[in-house]
N, C-alpha and C positions, 0 to 999 in steps of 0.2 A: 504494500500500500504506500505511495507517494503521496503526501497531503504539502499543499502550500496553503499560508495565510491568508484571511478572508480580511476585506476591509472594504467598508460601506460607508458612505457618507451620510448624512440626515436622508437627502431624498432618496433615499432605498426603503424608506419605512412609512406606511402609513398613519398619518399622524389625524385622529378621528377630530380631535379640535378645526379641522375643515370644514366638518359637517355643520357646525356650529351656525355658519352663513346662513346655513337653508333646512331648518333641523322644524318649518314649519307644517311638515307634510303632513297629512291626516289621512292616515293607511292605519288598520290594524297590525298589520308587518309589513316591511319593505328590505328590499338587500340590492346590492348593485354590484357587478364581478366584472374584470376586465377578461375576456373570453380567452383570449389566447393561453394567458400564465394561470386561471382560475381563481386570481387576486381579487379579496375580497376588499372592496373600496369605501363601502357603507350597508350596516345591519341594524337593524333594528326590529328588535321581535322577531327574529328570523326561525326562532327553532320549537315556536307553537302550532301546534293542526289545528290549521282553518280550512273553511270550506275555498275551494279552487275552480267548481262548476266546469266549463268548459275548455279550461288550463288544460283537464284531464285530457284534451285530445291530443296535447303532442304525447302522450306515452302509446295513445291508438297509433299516430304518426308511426312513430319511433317502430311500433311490434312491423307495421304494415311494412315499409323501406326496409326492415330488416327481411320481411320475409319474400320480397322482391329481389333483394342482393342474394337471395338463398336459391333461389330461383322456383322454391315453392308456390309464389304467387306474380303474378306477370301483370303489365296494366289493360293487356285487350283483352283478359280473362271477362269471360259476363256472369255476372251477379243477377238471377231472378227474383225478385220483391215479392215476401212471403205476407201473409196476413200480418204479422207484426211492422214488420218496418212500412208497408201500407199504410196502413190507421196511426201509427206514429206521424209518418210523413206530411199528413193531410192538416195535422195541426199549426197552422203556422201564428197561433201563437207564441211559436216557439221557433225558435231557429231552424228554416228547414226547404230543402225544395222538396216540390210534389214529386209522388214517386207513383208509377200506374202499376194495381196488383199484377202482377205474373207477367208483368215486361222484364227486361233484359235490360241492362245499364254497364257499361264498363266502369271499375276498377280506376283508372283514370279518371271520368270523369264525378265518380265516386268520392275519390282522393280529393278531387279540386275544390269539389261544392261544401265539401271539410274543413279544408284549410281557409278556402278564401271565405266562406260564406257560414261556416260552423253548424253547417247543416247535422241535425241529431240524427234524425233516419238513416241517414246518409254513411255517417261512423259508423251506425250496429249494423248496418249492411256490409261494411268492412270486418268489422268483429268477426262475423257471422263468414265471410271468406278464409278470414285467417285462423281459426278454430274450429271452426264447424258450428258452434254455438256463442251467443254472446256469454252464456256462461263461463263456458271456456277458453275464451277469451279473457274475463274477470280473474281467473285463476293466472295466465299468463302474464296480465299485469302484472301482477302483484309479486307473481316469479320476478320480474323483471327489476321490479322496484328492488328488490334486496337485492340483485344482482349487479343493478345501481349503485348500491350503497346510498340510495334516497332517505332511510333511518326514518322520519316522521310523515308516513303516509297512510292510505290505505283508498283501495279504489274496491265500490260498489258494483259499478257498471261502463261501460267505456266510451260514453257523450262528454259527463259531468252533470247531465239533467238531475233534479232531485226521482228519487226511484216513484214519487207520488205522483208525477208526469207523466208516467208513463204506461199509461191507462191499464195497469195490472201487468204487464212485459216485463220489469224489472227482472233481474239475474235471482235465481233463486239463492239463498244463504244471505242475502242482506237485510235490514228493517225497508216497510212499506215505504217512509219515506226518509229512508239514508241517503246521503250525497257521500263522494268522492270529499276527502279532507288530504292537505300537505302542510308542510310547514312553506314557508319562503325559499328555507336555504334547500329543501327536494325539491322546491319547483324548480329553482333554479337550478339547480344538479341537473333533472331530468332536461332542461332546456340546453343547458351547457353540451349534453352528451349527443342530443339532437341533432344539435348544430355542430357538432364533432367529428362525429360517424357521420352523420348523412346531412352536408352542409347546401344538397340540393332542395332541401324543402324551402331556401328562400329562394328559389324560383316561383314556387308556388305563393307562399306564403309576401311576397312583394308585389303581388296582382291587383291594386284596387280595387276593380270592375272587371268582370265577366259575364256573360251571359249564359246558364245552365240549359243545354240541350235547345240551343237556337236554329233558331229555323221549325222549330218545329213547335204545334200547340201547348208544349207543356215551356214552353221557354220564359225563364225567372232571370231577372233582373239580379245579381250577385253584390253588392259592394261589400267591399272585405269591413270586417267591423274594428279593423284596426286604423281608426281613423288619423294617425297619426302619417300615414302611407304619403307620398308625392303627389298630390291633386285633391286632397280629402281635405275634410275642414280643421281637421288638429296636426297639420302635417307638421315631418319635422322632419330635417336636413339628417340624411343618412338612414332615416329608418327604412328596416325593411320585415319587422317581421316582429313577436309572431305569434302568438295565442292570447286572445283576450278569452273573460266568463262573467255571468252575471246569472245568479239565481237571488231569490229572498233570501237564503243560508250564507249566502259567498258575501254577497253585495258584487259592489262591480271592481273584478279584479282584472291584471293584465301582465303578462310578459311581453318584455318586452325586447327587441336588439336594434342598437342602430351601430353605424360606422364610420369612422372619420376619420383622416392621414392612417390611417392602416392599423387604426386603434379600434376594437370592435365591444362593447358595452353591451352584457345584460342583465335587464333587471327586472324585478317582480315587486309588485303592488298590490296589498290584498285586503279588500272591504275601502277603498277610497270614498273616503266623503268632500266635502265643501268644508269652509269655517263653521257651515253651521250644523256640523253632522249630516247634511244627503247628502248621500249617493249619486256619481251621478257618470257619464259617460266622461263628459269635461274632468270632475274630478280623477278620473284614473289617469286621462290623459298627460293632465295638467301635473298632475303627481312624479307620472313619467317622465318628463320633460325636465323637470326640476332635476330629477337624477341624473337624466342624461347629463345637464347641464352643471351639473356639479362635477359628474366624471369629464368630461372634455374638458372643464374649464382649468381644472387642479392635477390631471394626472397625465402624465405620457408612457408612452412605451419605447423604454430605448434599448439600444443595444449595447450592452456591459462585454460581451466576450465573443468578437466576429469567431465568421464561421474557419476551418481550413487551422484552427487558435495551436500553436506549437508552445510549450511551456518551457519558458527559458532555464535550459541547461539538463531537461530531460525531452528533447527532442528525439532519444530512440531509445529505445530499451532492448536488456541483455537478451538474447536466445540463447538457449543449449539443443546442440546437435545439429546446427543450423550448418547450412553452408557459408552462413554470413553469420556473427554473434553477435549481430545486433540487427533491429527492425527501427526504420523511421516512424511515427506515429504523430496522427494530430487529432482535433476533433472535425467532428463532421460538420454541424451546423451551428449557429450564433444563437447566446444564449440571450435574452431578451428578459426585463423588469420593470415595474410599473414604479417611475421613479414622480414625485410632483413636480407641474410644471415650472422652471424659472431655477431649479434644482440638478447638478449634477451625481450622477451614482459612479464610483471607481471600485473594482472591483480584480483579487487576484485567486485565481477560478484554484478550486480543490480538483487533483487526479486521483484516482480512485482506479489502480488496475485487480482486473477479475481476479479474485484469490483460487478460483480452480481452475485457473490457466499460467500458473503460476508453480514452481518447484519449491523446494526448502531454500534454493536460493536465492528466490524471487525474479529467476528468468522462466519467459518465454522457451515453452518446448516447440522447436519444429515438428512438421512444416507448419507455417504461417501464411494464410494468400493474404492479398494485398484489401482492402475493405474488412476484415475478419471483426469483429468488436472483441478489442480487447480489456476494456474498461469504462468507465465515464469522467467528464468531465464536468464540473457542478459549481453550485455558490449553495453557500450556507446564510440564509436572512440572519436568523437567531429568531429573538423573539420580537416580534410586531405586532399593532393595535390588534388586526382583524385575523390576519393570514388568510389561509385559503380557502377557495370552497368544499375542499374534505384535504385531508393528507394526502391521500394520492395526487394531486395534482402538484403539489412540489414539488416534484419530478419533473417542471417545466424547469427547473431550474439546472438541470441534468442533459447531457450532452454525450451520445455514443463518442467514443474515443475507439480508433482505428488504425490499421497498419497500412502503409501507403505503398508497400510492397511487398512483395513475394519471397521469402526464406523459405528455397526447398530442406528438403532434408539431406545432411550430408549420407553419402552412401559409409560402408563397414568398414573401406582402407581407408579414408580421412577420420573414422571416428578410432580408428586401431589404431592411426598414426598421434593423432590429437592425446588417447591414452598412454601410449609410449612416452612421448615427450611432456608429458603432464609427471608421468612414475620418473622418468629420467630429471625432471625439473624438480622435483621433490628431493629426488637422492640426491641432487647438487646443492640441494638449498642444507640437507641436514649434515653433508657433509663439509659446508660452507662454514657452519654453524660448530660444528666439533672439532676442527681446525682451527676456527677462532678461540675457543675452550684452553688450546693447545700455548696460547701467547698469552 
């Protein structure tokens, strides 16, 4: 193990006395994370289960993309509308396009009228693809969430509707009328990983307006309910995405993501009122916005340690049995911190090589090809206001460290000759040494 000193200046740390400026939000919880490093920038109430409503559909997202990359489920795949998602459908008190019983709908356009339009029929038609059952689907959830490491959840059904909604349909093993509950810091987990894995849904998910099945009689008008989008009335410079919710339990909640100089922000919102306690669409908005604007205005993302980074004076390391006894190594890519604006971060990166690629005498055994990862290279914060949105994400501060070239293996005569002259260098050195004895 090679360790060098860590050294950080003030702006390597988050200092919450920022919040102070704007500490006027009126959310039941709220958090805000810088996406890339999973730096947590402002919490507050973050780790109580509240209601989340239609938050719940980026984890339908999430199961769906996942089981599309699997190849399980495809987007021209067609979905026939059972008596359930039917009579769900037709309520549009509720978030929802019309769906006709025993028509056909792709998957696609399934997905879209979801994300963009938060259609509820629309999702358990999804469920209902990706499980067979919406119940089974509810079990999957909830696999996932621990699989997550989401910690304060728990999902009913996979809209977010309260289960009283849903005219007796509800997943069976939940109360008549239970909702989906998270805390702040899973919704965000689950939106971070969304937007991780599968960073195509803000294709979707950036659509303002669409039209559901146009051209044809059943064609609805779409506008996304994230009004915060490019053309909308609470727009705001960089957003693009991505689940808003609103039931009586929830109030009106929102996740949120925007981006700017290559700085990407998400935050969560949850029960937004006004000054004077309502609820209100503006309220979530406006609550959003505030964050946004406290993360862009106070924090950057820079770069502490470029990529290709060679660490002065352990630029190679030893091999045994190599052709060569020694390997070049650097790291692979630049490690990046969310430092406050107007604030410099310096920093001298920790190496860290693999202990089981490693002998008694801390070399490299050939062969060695060139890319192989042989260790990491890292920064140690210490301790900080917020830190991260779970520990695992510290590991943004970690960097593969690799060999930039090729150590074959020496073949039997250079390793018979290297032990020859190793036993001959020994008996020179002890009989160096008992001749000196002799004066």
């Amino acid at each position: 193990m090679l360790a060098f000193v860590l050294f950080f200046g003030s702006g390597a740390f988050v200092n919450t006395s920022y919040a102070n400026e704007v500490t006027d939000w009126n959310t039941d919880a709220s958090i805000l994370i810088e996406a890339s490093t999973g730096k947590v920038l402002y919490a507050e109430n973050a780790d109580t289960l509240l209601g989340v409503a239609s938050m719940t559909k980026m984890m339908t997202e999430y199961l769906l993309l996942e089981a599309v990359a699997a190849g399980s489920v495809s987007w021209e795949d067609q979905y026939t509308v059972t008596d359930k998602t039917y009579e769900l459908s037709q309520d549009r008190s509720l978030s929802n396009v019309p769906l006709r019983n025993g028509e056909q709908y792709t998957i696609q356009e399934l997905y879209e009228a979801m994300v963009i339009y938060s259609a509820n029929a629309a999702t358990i038609a999804i469920a209902e693809t990706v499980a067979g059952s919406e119940e089974e689907f509810v079990k999957m959830m909830n696999a996932k969430g621990e699989e997550l490491g989401l910690e304060e959840f728990r999902f009913v059904n996979s809209s977010g509707l309260n289960n009283g909604d849903m005219l007796g349909y509800h997943p069976e093993g939940a109360g008549a009328d239970e909702e989906n509950v998270m805390s702040a810091r899973a919704t965000a987990k689950l939106a971070h990983r969304l937007l991780t894995d599968f960073p195509e849904v803000l294709e979707t998910s950036s659509i303002p307006k669409k039209v559901f099945r146009e051209g044809t009689d059943d064609a609805t008008d779409m506008e996304n309910w994230n009004f915060m989008l490019p053309s909308l009335v609470f727009q705001y410079e960089g957003a693009d995405g991505i689940k808003t919710g609103t039931t009586d339990f929830a109030g009106y909640t929102f996740t949120g993501t925007a981006e700017r100089d290559g700085m990407r922000l998400i935050s969560v919102v949850m029960n937004a009122t006004d000054e004077n306690g309502v609820g209100s669409y503006e309220a979530r908005f406006s609550s959003t916005a505030d964050l946004f604007d406290y993360g862009f205005n106070n924090f950057k993302l820079e770069e502490v340690v470029p990529g290709n980074y060679t660490v002065e004076g352990q630029e190679t390391i030893p091999v045994d049995k190599g052709k060569e006894d020694s390997v070049a190594v650097q790291s692979e890519d630049p490690i990046k911190v969310v430092v406050h604006t107007g604030e410099e971060a310096s920093a001298k990166p920790t190496l860290i090589l693999n202990d089981d690629l490693l002998n008694e005498d801390g070399q490299l055994t050939a062969p060695i090809e060139e890319g192989e990862v042989v260790g990491k290279l890292g920064l140690d914060l210490g301790e900080d206001d917020l830190g991260f949105l779970d520990n695992r994400l510290a590991s943004s501060l970690q960097v593969d460290v690799v060999a930039t070239e090729t150590v074959e293996k020496a073949n039997w005569f250079v390793l018979s000759m290297r032990a020859v002259g190793g036993f001959f260098g020994n008996l020179w050195g002890t009989i160096t040494t008992t001749v000196k004895g002799w004066f």
